[in-house]
C-alpha positions in Angstrom: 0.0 0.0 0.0 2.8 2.7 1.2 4.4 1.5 -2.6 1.5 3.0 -4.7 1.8 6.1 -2.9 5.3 6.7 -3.4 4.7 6.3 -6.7 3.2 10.3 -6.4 5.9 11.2 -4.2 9.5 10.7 -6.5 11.1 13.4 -3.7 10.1 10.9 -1.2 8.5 13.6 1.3 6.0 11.6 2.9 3.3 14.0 2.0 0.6 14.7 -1.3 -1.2 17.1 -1.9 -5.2 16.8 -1.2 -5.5 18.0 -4.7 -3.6 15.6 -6.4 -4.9 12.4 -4.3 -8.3 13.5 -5.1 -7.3 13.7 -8.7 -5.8 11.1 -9.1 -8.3 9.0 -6.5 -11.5 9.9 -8.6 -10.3 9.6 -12.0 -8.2 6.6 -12.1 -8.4 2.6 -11.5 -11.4 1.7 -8.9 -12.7 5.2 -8.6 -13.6 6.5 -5.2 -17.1 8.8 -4.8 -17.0 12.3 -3.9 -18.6 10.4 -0.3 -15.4 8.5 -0.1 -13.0 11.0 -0.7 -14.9 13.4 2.2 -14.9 9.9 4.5 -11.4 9.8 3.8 -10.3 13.6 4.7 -12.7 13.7 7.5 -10.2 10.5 8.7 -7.4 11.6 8.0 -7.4 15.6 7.3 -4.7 17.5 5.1 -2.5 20.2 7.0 -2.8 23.7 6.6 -0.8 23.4 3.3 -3.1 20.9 1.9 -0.4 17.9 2.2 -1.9 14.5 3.5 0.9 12.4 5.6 0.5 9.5 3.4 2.6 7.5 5.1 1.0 7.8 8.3 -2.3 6.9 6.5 -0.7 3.5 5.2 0.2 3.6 9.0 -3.8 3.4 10.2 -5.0 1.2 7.6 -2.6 -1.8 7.9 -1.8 -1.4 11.8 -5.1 0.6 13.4 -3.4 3.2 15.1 -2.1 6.4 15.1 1.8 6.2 14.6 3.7 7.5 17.8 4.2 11.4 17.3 8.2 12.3 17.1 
């Protein structure tokens, strides 16, 4: 799961923008619904720059917790 995201991320940052994972979310492969992409922001909300902590996401979904804050 953390592969496909690095995909997006070639500068290996850790972070997308909500645009672009929206983007790329709806309009390619097994599209997710406008309802899904607000489920899934509502989860796990962008910063203040917009940038979603991908990695921490992958985190949740394979291990069902919040990864310990550094």
């Amino acid at each position: 799961t953390l592969n496909a995201f690095k995909v997006f991320d070639p500068e290996g940052k850790g972070v997308l923008k909500k645009d672009y994972v929206t983007q790329m979310l709806t309009t390619q492969a097994d599209r997710f619904s406008a309802e899904e992409m607000e489920q899934m922001f509502t989860a796990f909300p962008p910063d203040v720059a917009g940038n979603l902590d991908y990695k921490n996401l992958v985190h949740i979904i394979t291990h069902g917790e919040e990864k310990d804050q550094e």
